[in-house]
TORKOL-4160 file (C-alpha; in steps of 0.2 Angstrom, whole numbers, padded with zeros to 4 digits, m for minus):
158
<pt num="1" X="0086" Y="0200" Z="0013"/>
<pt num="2" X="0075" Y="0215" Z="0015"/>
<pt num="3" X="0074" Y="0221" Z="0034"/>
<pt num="4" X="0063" Y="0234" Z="0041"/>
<pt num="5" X="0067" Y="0252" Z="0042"/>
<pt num="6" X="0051" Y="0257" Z="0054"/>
<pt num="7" X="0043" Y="0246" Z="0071"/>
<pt num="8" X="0028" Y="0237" Z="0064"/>
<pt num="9" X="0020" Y="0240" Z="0081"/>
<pt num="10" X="0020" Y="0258" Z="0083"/>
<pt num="11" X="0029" Y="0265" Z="0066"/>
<pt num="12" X="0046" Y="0272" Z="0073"/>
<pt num="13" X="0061" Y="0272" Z="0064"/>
<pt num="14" X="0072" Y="0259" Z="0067"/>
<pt num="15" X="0091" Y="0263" Z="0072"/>
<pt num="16" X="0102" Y="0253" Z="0067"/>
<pt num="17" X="0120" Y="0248" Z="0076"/>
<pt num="18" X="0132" Y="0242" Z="0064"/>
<pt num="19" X="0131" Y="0228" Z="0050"/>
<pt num="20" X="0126" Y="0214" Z="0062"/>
<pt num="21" X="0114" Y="0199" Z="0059"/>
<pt num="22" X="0099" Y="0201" Z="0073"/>
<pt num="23" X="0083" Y="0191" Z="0070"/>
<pt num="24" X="0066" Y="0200" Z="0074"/>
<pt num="25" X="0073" Y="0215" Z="0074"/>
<pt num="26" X="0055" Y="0224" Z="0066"/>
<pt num="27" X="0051" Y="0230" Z="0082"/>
<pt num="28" X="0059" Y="0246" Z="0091"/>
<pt num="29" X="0067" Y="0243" Z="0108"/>
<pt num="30" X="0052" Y="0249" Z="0119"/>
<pt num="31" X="0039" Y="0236" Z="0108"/>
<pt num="32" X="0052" Y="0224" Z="0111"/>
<pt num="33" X="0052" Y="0225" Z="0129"/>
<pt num="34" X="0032" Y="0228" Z="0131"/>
<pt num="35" X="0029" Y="0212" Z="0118"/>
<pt num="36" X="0041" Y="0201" Z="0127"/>
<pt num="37" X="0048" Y="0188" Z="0118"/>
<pt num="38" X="0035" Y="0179" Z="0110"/>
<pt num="39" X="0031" Y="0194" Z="0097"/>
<pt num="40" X="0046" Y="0187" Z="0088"/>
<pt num="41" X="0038" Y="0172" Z="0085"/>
<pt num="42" X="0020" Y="0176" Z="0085"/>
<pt num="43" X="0018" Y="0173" Z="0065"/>
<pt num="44" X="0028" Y="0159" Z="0067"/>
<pt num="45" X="0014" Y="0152" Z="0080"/>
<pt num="46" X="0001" Y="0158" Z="0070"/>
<pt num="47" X="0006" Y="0150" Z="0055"/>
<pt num="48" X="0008" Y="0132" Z="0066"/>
<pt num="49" X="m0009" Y="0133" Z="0074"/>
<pt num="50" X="m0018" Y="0137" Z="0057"/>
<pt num="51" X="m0006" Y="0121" Z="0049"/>
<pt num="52" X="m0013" Y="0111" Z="0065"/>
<pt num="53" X="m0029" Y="0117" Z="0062"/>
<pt num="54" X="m0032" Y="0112" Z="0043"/>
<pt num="55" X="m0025" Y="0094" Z="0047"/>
<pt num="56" X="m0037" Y="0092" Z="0062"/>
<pt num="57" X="m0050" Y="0097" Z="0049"/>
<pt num="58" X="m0044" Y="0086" Z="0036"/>
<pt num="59" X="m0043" Y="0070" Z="0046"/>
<pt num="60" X="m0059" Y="0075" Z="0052"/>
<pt num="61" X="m0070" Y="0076" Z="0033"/>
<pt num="62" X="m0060" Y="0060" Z="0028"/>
<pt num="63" X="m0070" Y="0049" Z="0023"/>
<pt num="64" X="m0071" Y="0030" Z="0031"/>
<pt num="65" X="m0061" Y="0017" Z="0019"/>
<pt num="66" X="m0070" Y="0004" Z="0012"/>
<pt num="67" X="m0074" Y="m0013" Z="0018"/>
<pt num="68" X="m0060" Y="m0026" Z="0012"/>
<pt num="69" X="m0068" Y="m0038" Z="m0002"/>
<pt num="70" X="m0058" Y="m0056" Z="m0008"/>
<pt num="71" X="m0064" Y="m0062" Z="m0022"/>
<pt num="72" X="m0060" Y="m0077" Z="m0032"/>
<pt num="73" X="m0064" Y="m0085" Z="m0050"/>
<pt num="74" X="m0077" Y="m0092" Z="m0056"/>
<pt num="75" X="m0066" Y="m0106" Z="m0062"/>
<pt num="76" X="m0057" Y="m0107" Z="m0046"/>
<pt num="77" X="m0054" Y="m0127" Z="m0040"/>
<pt num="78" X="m0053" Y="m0121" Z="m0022"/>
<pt num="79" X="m0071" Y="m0127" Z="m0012"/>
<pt num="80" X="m0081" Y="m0116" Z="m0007"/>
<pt num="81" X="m0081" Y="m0125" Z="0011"/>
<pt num="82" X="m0071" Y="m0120" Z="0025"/>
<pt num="83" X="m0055" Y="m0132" Z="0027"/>
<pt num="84" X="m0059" Y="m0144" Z="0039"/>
<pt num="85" X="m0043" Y="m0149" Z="0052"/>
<pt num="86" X="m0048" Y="m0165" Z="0055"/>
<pt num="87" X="m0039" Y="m0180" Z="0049"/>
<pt num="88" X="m0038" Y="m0184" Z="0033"/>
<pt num="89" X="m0041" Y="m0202" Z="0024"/>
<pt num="90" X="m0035" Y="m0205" Z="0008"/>
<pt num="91" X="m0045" Y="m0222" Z="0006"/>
<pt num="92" X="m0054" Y="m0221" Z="m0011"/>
<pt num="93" X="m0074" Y="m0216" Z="m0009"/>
<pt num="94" X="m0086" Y="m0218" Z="m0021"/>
<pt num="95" X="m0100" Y="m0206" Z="m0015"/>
<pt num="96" X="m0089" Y="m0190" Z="m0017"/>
<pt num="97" X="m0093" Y="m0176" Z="m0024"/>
<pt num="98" X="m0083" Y="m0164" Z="m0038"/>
<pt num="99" X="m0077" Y="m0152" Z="m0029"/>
<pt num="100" X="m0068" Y="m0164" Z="m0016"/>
<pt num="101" X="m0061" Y="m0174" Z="m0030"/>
<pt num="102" X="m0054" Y="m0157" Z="m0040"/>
<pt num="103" X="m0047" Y="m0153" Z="m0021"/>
<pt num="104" X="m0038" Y="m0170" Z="m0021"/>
<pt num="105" X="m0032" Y="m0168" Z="m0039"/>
<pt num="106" X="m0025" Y="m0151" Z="m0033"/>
<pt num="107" X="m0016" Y="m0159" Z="m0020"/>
<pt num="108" X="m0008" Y="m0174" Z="m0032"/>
<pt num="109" X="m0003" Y="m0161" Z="m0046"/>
<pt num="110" X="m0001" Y="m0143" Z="m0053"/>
<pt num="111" X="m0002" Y="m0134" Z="m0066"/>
<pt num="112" X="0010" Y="m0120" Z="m0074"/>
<pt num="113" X="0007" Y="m0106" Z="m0085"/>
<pt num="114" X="0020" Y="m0110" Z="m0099"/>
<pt num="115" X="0018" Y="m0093" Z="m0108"/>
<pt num="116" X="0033" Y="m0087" Z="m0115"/>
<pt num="117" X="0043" Y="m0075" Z="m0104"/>
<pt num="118" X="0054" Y="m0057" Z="m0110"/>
<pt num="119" X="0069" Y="m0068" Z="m0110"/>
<pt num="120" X="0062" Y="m0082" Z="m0120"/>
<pt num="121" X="0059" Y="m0095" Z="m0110"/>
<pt num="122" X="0040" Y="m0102" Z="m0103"/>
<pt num="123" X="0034" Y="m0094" Z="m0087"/>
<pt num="124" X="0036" Y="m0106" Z="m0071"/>
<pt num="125" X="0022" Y="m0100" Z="m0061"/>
<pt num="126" X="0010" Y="m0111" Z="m0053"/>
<pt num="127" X="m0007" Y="m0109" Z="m0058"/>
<pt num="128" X="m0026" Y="m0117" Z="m0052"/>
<pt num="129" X="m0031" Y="m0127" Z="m0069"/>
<pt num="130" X="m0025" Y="m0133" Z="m0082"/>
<pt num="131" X="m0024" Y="m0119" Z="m0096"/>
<pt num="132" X="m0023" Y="m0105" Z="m0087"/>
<pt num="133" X="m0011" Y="m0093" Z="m0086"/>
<pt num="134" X="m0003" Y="m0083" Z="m0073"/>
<pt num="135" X="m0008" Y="m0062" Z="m0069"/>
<pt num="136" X="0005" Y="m0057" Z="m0078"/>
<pt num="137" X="0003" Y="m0068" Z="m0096"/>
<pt num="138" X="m0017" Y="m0068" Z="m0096"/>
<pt num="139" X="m0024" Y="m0070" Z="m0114"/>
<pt num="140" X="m0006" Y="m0078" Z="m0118"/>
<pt num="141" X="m0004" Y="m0094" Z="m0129"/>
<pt num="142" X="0008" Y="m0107" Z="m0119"/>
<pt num="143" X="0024" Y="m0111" Z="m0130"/>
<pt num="144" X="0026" Y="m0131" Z="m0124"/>
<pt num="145" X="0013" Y="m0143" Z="m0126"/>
<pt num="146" X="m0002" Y="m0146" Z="m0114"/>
<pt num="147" X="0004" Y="m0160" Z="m0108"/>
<pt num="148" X="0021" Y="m0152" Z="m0101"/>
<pt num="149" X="0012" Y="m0139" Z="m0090"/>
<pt num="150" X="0009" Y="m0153" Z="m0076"/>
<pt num="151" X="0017" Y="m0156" Z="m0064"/>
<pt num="152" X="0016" Y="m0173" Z="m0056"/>
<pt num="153" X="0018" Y="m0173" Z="m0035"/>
<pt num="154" X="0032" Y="m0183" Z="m0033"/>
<pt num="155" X="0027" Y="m0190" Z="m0015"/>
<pt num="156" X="0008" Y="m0189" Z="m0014"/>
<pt num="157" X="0001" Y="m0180" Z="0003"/>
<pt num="158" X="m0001" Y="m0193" Z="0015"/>
């Protein structure tokens, strides 16, 4: 490592005394005592302040993030409706409408994707609709029959 031969304050030559180690030895030993101790580390603050400084700016110019959006699919059985906590009657109506019967065929029976995985065998994620195939297999053909990709609740919600 390069040291100083001269006093970066006032330009006299630096004595040295021996092969020893000393840090913030470029000054001579009457800067050292008019400086004080903080002329050691005065580029060391400078350089801190300045780091501060373009972080305070940077947070500052950074722009807002934007607004969260959820979307879902067109093809989506879920209503649009909020869920409603009341209780619930299972007692068949005639006046329903679709979206309350696709909700209640959702509830009796699922769907899985059935495309065919890296190891061979179909995919066993659930998915909204019959035909449909999970994010990772979309535009995939299932590999078992239409009619294997339900599943059948086995106790119907109550």
């Amino acid at each position: 490592m390069p040291r100083a031969n001269f006093c970066v304050e006032c330009g006299e030559r630096l004595a040295r005394n021996g092969w020893s180690v000393r840090l913030g030895d470029r000054f001579c030993g009457h800067c050292a005592r008019r400086l004080g101790t903080f002329a050691r580390f005065r580029s060391l603050a400078i350089f801190v302040a300045m780091v501060a400084a373009a972080f305070a700016v940077g947070r500052y110019m950074r722009p807002a993030p934007p607004p969260l959006v959820i979307q879902r699919q067109a093809n989506s059985p879920l209503p649009d409706t909020p869920v409603e906590l009341g209780p619930v009657s299972h007692a068949p109506d005639s006046n329903r409408d679709h979206k309350s019967s696709v909700a209640s065929v959702a509830n009796n029976e699922g769907y899985i994707c059935g495309a065919r995985t890296q190891k061979g065998t179909p995919c066993r994620r659930r998915v909204h609709a019959a035909g449909d195939r999970c994010f990772q297999h979309k535009g995939l053909a299932a590999m078992v029959p239409m009619d294997k990709l339900v599943i059948k609740a086995d106790n119907p919600v109550k």
